[in-house]
N, C-alpha and C positions, 0 to 999 in steps of 0.2 A: 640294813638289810643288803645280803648281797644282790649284785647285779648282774645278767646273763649277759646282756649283748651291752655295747655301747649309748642303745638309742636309749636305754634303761638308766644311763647318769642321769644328775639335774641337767635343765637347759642352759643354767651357767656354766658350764662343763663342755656342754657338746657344742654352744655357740662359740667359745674362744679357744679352746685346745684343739691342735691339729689331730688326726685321727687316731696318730700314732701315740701321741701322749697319751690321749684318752683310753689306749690297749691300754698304756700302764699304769695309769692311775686304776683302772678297774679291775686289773689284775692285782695290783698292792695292795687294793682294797680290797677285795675279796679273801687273798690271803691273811692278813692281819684281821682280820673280822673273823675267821676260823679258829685263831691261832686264839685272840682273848674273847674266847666263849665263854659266856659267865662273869664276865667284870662287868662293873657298873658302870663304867667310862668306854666302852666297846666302839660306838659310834666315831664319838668324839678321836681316839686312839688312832683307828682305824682310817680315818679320812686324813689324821696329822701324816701317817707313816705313808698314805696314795701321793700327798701333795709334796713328800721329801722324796719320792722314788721321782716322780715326775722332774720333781728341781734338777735331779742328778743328770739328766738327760735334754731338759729344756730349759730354756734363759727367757725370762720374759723383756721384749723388745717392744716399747712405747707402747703399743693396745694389742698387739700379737708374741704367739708363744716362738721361736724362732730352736732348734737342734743348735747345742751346745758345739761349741765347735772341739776338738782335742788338744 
């Protein structure tokens, strides 16, 4: 299901992604959740492609998410 605001991700989510991730994991999600309406795998799809937008942007650093540097 999609999600309106940030405070609407799981608490895994909002406890360890800084705020800015979390804009785009929810917005990946949200898009890719739109895009495969009607597949049986919709969830599952949809959360792989939030967590590869998010990668592209963040490096996870020992127990924190840490901006990818260029």
């Amino acid at each position: 299901m999609p999600y309106r605001t940030n405070a609407d991700l799981p608490t895994r989510l909002r406890n360890n992604l800084p705020e800015q991730a979390q804009d785009i994991y929810r917005e990946a999600f949200n898009h890719a959740y739109a895009a495969h309406a009607g597949e049986r795998d919709r969830e599952l799809r949809s959360r792989m492609i939030a967590w590869s937008a998010v990668k592209n942007s963040y490096v996870r650093a020992g127990d924190t998410w840490a901006l990818r540097r260029a």
